[in-house]
N, CA and C of each residue as an Amber inpcrd file, in Angstrom:
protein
   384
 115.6150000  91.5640000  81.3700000 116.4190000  92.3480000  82.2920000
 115.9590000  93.8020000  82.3090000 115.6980000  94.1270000  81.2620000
 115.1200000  95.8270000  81.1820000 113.8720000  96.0380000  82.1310000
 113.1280000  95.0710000  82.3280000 111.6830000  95.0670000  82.7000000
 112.1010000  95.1810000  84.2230000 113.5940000  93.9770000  84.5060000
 113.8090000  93.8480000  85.9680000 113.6750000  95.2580000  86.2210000
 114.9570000  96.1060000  85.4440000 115.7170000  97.2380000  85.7560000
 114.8530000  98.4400000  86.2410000 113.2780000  98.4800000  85.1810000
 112.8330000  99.5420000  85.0980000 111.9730000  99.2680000  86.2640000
 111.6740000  98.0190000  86.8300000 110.7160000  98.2630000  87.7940000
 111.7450000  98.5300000  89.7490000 112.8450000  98.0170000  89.5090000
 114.0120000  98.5030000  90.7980000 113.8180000  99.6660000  90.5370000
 114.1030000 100.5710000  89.4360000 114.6290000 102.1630000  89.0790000
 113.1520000 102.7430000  89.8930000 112.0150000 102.5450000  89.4510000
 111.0510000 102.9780000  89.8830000 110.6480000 102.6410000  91.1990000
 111.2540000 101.3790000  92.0890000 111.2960000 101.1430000  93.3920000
 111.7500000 102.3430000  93.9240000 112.8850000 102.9530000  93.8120000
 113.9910000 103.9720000  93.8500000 113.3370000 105.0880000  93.9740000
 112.2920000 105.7500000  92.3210000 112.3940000 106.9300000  92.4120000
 111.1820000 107.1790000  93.5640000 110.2580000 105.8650000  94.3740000
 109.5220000 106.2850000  95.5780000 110.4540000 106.0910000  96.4850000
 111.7600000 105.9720000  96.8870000 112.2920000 105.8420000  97.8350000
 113.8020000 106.8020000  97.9580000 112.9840000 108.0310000  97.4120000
 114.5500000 109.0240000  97.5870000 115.4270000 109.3800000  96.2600000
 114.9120000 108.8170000  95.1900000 115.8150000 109.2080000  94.0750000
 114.2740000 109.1430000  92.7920000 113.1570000 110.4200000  92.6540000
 112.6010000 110.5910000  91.8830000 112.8680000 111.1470000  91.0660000
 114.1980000 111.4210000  90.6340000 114.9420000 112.5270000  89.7440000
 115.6500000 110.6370000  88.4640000 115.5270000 110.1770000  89.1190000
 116.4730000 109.4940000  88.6430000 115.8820000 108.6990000  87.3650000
 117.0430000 108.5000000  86.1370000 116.1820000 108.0840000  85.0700000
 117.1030000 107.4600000  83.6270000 116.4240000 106.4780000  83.0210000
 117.2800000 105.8780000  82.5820000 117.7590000 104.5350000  83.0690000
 118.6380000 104.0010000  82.0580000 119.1080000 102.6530000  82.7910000
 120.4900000 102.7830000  82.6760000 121.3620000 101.7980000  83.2720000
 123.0170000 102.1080000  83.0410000 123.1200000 100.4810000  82.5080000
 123.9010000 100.2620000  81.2070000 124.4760000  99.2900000  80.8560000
 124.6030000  97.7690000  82.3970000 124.4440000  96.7190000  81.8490000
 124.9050000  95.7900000  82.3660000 125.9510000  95.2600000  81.9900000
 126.9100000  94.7860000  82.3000000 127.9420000  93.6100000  81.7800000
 128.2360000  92.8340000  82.7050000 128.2900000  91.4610000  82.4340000
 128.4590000  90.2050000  83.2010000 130.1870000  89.8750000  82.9460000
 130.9860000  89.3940000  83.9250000 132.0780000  89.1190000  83.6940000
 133.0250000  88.8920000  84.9300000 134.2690000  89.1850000  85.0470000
 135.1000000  88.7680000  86.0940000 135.2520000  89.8120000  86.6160000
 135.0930000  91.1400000  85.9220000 136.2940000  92.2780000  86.4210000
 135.1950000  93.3010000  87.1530000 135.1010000  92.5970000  88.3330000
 134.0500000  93.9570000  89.1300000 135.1980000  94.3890000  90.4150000
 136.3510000  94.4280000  89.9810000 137.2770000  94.8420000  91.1250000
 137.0200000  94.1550000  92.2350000 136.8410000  92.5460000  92.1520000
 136.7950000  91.7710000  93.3030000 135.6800000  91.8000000  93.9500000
 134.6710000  92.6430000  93.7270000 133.0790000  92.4880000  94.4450000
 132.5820000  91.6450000  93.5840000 131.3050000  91.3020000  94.0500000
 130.5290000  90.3370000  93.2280000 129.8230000  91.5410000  92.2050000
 129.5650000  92.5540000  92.8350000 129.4150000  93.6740000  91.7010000
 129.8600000  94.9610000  91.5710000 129.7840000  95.7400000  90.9960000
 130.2730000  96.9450000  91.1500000 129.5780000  97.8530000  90.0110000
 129.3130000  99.3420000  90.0950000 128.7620000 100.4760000  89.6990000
 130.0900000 101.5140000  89.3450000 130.3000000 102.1290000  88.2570000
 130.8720000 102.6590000  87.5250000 130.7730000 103.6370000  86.6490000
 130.6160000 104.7230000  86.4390000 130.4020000 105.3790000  84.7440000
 129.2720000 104.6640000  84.3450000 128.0730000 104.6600000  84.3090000
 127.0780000 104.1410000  83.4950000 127.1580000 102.6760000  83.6220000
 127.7960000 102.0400000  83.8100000 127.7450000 100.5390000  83.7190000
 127.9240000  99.9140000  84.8540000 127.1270000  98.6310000  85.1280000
 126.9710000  97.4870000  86.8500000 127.4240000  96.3340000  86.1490000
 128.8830000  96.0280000  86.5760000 129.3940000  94.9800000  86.0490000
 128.9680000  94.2870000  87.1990000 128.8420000  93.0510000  86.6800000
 127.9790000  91.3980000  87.6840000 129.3910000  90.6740000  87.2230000
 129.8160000  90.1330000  88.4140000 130.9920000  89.4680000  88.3140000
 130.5930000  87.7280000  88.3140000 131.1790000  86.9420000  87.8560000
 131.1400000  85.3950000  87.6850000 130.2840000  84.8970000  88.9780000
 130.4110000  85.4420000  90.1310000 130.1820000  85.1510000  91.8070000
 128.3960000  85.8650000  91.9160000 128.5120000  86.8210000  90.8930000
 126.6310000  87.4760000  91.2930000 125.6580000  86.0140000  90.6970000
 124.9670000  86.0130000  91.2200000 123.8510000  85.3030000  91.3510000
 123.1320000  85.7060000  90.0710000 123.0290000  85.3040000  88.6890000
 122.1240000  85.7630000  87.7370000 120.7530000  84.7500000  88.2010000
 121.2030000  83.6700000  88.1510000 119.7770000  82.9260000  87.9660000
 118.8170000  83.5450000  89.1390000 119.1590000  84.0380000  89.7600000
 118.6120000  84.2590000  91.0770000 117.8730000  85.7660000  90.3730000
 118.1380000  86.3840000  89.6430000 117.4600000  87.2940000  89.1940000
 116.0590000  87.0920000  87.9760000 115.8040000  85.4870000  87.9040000
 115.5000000  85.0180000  86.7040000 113.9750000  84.1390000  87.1040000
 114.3370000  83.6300000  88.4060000 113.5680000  82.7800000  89.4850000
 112.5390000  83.4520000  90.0860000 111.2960000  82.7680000  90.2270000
 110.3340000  83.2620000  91.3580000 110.7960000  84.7290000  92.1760000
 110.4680000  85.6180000  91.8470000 110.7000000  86.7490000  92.6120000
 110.0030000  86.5490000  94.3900000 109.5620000  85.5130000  94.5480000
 109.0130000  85.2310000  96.1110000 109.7850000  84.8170000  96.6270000
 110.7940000  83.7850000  95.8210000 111.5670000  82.8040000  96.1610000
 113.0680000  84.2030000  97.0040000 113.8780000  83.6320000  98.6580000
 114.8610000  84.4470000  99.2870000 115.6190000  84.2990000  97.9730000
 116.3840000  83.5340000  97.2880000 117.0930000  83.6540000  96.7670000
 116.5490000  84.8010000  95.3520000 116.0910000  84.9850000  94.5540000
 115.2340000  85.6780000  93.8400000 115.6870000  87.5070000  94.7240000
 115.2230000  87.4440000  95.9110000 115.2370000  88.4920000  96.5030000
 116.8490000  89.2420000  97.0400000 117.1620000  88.2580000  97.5490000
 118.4670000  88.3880000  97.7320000 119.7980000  88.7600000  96.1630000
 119.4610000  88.5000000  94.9040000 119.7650000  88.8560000  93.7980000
 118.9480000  90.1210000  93.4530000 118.3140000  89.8110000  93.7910000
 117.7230000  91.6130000  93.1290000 117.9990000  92.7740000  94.2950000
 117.9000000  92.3420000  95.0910000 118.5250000  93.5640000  96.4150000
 120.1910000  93.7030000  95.8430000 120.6260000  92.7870000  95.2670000
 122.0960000  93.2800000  95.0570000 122.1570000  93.9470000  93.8200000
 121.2540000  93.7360000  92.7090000 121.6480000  94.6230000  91.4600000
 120.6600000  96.2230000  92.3900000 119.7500000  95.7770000  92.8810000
 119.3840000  97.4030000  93.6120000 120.5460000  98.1870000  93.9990000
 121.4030000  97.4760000  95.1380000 122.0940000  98.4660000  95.7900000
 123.1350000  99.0200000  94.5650000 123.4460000  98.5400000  93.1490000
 124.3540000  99.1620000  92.4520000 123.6570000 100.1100000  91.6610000
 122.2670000  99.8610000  91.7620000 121.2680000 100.9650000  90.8560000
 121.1290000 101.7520000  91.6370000 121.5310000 101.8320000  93.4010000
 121.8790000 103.2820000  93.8670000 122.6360000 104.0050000  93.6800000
 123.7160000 103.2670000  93.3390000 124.7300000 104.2110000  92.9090000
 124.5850000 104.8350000  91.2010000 124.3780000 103.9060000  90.7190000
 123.7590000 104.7220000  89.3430000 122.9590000 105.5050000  89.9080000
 121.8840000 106.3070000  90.6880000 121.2120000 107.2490000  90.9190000
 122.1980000 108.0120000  91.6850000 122.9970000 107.5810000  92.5910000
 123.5910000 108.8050000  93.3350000 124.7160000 109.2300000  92.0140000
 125.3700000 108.3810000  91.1080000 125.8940000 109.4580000  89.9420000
 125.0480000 110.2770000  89.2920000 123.7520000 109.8480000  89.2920000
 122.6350000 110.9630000  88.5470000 122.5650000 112.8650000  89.5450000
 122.4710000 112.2100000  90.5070000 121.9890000 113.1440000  91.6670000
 123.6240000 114.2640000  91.7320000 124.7410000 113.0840000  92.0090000
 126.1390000 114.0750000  92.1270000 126.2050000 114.9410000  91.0590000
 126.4130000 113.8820000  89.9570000 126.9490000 114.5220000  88.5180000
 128.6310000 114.9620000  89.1400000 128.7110000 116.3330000  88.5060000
 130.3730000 116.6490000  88.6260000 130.8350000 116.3310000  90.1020000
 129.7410000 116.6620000  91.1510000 130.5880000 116.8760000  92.1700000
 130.4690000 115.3890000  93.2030000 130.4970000 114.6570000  92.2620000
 130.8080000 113.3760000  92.9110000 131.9870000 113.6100000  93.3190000
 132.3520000 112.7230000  94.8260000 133.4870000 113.2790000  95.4500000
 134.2100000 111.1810000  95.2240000 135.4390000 111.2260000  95.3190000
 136.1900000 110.1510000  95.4520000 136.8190000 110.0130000  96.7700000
 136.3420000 111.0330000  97.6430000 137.5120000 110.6150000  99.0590000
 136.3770000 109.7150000  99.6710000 137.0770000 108.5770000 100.7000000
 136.7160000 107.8860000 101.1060000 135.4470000 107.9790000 102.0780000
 135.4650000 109.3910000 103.0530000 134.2560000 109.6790000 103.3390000
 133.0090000 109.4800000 102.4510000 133.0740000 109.9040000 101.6330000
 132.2380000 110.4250000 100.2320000 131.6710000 109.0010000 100.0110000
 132.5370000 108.1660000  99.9460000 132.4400000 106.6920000  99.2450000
 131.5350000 106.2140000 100.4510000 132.1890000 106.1420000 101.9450000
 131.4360000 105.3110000 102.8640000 129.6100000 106.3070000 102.7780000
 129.3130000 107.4980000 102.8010000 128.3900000 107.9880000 102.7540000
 127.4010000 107.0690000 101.7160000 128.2100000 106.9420000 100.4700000
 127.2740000 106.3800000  99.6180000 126.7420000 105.0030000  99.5330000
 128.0610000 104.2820000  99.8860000 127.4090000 103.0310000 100.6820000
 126.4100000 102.5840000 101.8270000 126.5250000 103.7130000 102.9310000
 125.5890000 103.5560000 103.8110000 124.0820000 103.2710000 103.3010000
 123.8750000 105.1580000 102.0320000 122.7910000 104.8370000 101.6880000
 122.4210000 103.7670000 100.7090000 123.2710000 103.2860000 100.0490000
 122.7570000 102.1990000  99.6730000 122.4180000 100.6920000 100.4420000
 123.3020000 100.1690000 101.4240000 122.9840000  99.7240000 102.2300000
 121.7910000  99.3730000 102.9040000 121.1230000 100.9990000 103.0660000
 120.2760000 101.1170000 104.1050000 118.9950000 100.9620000 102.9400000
 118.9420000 101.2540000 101.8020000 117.9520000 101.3520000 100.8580000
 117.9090000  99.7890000 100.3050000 118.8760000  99.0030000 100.1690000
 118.5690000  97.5560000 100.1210000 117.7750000  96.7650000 100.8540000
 118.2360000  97.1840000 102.4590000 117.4970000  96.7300000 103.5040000
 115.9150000  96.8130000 103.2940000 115.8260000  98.0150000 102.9670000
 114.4740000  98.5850000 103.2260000 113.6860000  97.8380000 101.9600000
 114.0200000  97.6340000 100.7870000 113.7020000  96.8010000  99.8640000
 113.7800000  95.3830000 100.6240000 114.5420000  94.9740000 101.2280000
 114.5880000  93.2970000 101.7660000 113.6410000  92.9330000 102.6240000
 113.1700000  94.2930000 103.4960000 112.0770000  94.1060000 104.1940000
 111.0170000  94.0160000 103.6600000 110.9060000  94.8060000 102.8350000
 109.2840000  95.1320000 101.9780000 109.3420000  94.0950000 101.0830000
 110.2080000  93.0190000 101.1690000 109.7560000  91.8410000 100.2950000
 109.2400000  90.7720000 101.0600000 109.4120000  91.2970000 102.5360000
 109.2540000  90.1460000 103.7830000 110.4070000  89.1200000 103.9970000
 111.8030000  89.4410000 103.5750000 113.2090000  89.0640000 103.8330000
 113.1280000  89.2660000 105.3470000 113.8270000  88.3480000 105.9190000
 114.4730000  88.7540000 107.4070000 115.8700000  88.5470000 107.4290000
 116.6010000  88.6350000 106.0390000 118.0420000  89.0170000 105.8420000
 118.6820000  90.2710000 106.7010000 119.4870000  89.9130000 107.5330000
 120.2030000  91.1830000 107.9670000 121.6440000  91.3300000 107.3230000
 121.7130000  92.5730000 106.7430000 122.9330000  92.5700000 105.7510000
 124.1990000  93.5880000 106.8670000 125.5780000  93.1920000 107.0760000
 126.6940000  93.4100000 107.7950000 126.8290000  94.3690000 107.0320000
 126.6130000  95.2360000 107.5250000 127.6760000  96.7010000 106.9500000
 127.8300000  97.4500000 107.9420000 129.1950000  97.8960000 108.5110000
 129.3430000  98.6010000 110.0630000 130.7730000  99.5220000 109.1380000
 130.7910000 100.5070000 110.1810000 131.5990000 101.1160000 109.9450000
 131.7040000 102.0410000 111.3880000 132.8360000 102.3040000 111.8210000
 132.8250000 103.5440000 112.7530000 133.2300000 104.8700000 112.4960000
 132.1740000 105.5520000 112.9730000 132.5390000 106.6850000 112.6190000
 133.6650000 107.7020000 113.5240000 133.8730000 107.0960000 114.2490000
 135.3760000 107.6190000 115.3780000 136.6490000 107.5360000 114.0870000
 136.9780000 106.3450000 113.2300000 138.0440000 106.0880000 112.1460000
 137.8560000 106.9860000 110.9980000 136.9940000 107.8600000 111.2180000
 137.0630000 109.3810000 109.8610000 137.9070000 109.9360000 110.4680000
């Protein structure tokens, strides 16, 4: 898993987060607040529903890809806590901002694996 971690982290620091460094704890379990994962204080809890084997498999293989684009998008947010630090904001703007870019930085990993996954994330920006 470290080997996964360090080579996503370094996907990352060519794609907008070269500051970023270190790894954040994993824990596998139930309690990712109902996502299949979630990013926190240093730690990406993988809930019962994340796909491990899929991180374990042929990295060619969609499924393979589709598991590692999802521990990516929570290793954005471990970089955008690197990047905020204190002034990480909790209002909901703040939150959808950070999702976008992660979102959009998964994608861009899904492509460059030759995925033709299109991942649903919409939001309007008229409802800010």
């Amino acid at each position: 898993m470290k080997e996964l971690l360090a080579g996503l982290l370094i996907w990352l620091n060519g794609h907008g987060f070269p500051a970023c460094t270190g790894q954040p704890a994993i824990h596998y379990g139930n309690d990712a607040r109902g996502y299949v994962a979630w990013y926190q204080d240093g730690v990406v809890q993988l809930s019962h529903r994340f796909d491990r084997e899929g991180l374990a498999i042929d990295p060619n293989a969609q499924r393979s890809k589709l598991a590692r684009s999802a521990l990516l998008h929570e290793l954005v947010h471990f970089c955008q806590w690197q990047r905020e630090g204190a002034i990480h904001s909790h209002s909901e703007r703040a939150w959808l901002e950070r999702e976008d870019e992660a979102y959009a930085l998964q994608t861009i990993y899904l492509r460059e694996q030759g995925s033709a996954t299109v991942l649903a994330w919409r939001r309007n920006d008229d409802d800010w």
